[in-house]
Structure formats: C-alpha cells, structure tokens
C-alpha positions as CSV (number, residue, x, y, z in Angstrom):
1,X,0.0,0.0,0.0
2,X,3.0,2.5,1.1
3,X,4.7,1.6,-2.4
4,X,1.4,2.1,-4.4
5,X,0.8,5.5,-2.6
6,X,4.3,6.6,-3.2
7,X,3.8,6.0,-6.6
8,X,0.7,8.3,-6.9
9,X,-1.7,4.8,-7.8
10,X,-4.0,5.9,-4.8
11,X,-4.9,8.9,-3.0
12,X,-2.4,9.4,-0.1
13,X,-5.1,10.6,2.2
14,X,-7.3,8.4,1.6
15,X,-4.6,6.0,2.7
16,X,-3.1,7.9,5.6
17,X,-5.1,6.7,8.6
18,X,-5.5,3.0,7.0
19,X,-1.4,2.9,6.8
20,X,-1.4,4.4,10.4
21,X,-3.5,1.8,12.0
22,X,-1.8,-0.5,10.1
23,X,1.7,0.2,11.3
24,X,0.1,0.8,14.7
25,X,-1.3,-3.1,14.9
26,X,1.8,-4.4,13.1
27,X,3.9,-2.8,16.3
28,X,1.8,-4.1,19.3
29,X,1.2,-7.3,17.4
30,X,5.1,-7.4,17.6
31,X,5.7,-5.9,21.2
32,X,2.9,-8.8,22.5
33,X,5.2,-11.7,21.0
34,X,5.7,-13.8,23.5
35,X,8.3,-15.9,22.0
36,X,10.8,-12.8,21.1
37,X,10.2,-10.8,24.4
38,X,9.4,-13.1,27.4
39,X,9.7,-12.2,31.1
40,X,13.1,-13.1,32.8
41,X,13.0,-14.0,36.5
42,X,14.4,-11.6,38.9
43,X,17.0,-14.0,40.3
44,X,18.7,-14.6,36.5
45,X,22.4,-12.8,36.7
46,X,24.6,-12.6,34.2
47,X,27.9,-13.2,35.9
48,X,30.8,-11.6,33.4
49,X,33.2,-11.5,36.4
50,X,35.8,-14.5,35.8
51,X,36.1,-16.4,39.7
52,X,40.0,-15.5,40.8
53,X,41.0,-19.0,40.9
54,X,40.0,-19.3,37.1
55,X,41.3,-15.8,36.3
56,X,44.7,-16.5,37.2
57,X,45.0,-20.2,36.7
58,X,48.2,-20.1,35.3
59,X,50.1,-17.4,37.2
60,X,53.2,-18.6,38.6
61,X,53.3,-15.5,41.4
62,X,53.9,-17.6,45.0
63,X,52.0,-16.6,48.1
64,X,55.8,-14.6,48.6
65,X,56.1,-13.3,45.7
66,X,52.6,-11.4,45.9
67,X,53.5,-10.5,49.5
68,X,56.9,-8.8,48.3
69,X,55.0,-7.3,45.5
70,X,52.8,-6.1,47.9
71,X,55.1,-4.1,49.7
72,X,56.8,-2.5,46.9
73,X,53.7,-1.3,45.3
74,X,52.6,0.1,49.0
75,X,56.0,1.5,49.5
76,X,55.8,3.0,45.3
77,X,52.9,5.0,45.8
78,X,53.8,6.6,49.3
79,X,56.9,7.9,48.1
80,X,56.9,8.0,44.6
81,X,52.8,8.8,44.4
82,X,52.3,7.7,40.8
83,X,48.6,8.3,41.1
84,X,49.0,12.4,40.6
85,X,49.9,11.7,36.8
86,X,46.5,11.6,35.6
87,X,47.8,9.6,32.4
88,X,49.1,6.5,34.9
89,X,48.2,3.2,33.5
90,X,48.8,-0.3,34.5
91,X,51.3,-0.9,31.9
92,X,53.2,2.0,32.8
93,X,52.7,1.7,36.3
94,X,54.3,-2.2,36.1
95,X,57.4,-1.1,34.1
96,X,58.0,1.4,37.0
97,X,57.6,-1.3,39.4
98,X,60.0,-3.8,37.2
99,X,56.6,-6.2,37.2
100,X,54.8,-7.5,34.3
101,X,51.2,-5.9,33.9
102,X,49.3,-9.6,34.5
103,X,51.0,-9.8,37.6
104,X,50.5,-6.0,39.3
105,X,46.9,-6.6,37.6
106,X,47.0,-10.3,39.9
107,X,48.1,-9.0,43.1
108,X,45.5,-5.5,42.5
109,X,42.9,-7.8,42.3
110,X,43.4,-11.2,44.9
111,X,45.5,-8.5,47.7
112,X,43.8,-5.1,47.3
113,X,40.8,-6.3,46.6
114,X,40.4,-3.6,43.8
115,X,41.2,-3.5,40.2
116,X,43.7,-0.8,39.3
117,X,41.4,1.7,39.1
118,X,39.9,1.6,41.9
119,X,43.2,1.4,43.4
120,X,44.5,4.3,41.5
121,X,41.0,6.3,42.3
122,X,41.7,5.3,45.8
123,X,45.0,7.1,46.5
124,X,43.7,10.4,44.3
125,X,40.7,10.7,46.8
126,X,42.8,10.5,49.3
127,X,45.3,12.8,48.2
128,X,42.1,15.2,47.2
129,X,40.7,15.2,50.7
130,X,43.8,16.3,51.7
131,X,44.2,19.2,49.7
132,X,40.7,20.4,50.5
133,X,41.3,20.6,54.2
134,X,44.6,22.4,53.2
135,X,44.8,26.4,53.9
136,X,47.1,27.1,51.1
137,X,44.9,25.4,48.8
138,X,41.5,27.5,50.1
139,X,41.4,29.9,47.2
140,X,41.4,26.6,44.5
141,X,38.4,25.1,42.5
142,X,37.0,21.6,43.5
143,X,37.9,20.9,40.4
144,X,41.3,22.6,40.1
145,X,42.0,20.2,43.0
146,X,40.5,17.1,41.4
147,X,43.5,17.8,39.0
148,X,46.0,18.1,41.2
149,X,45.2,14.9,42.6
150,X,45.2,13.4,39.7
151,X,42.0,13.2,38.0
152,X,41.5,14.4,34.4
153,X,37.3,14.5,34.4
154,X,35.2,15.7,37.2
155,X,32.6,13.4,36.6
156,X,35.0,10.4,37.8
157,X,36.1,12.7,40.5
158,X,32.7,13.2,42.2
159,X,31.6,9.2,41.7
160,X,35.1,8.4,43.0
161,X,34.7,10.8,45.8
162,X,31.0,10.1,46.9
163,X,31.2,6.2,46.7
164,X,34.7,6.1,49.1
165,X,33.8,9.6,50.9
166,X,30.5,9.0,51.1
167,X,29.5,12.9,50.7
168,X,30.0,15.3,48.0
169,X,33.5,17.0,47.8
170,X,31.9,20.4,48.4
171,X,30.3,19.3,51.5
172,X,33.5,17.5,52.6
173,X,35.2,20.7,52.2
174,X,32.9,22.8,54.5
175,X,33.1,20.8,57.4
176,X,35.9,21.1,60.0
C-alpha cells in the first residue's frame, strides 16, 4: 500500500489513517510476541566477572612473591605517588615497578581487593581530601584540586569521591 501510494496509484489521504493503524497493529502485534520478548525471572544474573581462581590459573606468582609485591607497590605509591599523573596506566605503572602488567593486575585484584582503578582512584581521593582541608589550597576550585590529585574528568572525581567519601566534595570541604 505505502509503495502504491508513493507512486501516486492511490490517493495518499485516503490512505493515511489506514497505513497508520496498520503500522500501529503491526507494532503491538510485535511488542505482545511472547516468544521474542518473554519475562526473565528476577533472580537470573549474568555473571561476566571470571572467579579469581579461574582468572589466574596459570600465574606462577607464589604466596611470597605477591607478598613482596605487595610491599613495593605500598611503599611505590607513598613515596613515589604515581597516582598524581592523571595519564598513569597499568602498563606503565608495572614497568615502574619492574613487574609485568598480569601480575601487578593479579596482586591488585586477589591483595587489594580492587582493580587498578579503583586502586589508583583510591590514592587520588585521598590525596584530594587532603588538599581540600589544606589552607594554602583554600582559594582553589574543587575541580582545580580534582586535578591536582590526579584526576582528568570531574565526573569520575565526584563518583570516585561520593562512593569512598560518602559525601559530595563540596560538603566535605565545608566541614571542619
């Protein structure tokens, strides 16, 4: 009918409100399929998160070796503090650390309990808190001091900082 109407066989207006509850049937009709949409139970999960003891299988990192690791990357970021170069990556990270990026990704995930981002994010909140309490750094912007922690977007910043804060940087600021 569309085809014919386009091709000026049959008066478009005459057509119009046929083709229109036409199209409107042929949608519901498709919407009320049970076969293509069906009702998933509440309990069904998709679980894309690999179990740690399948994820790392094949490591050949000893209960020492992630214990040593452990220490440098603890003792890396005090005194190094890696996490204020907002273009840090795990790659670059592990060659500063003399580890391969499997295995600083390994102990991140089975020590820390956190993947490196989370990790990274982590050390920048806590570097950000600091510098909002700090006098000398009254007269900056939240988000000049997102920056300075590390951050390079202030929509990360605020998630980062609500979830492990638990408040909104600007309300952490004005308390005492």
């Amino acid at each position: 009918m569309w085809i014919l109407d386009n091709a000026g066989l049959i008066n478009g207006t005459v057509m119009a409100i046929p083709l229109l509850l036409f199209s409107y049937w042929l949608g519901q009709h498709a919407i009320n399929q049970k076969d293509i949409y069906y009702n998933v139970s509440k309990d069904f999960k998709i679980d894309s998160v690999m179990p740690e003891q399948n994820r790392y299988r094949n490591s050949k990192l000893t209960e020492a070796n992630k214990r040593g690791y452990v220490a440098s990357i603890e003792e890396f970021m005090s005194t190094e503090k890696p996490y204020l170069n907002n273009e840090l990556t795990l790659t670059s990270m592990a060659n500063k650390l003399d580890l391969k990026p499997i295995h600083l990704s390994q102990v991140l995930n089975e020590e820390f309990k956190e993947n490196f981002y989370a990790f990274i994010n982590r050390y920048r909140i806590i570097e950000s808190q600091r510098l909002l309490k700090d006098i000398r750094y009254r007269n900056y912007s939240i988000q000049a001091i997102a920056f300075e922690a590390g951050f390079n977007s202030m929509s990360t910043f605020n998630k980062a900082f609500k979830e492990i804060v638990g408040k909104a940087p600007s309300i952490y600021q004005k308390e005492d």
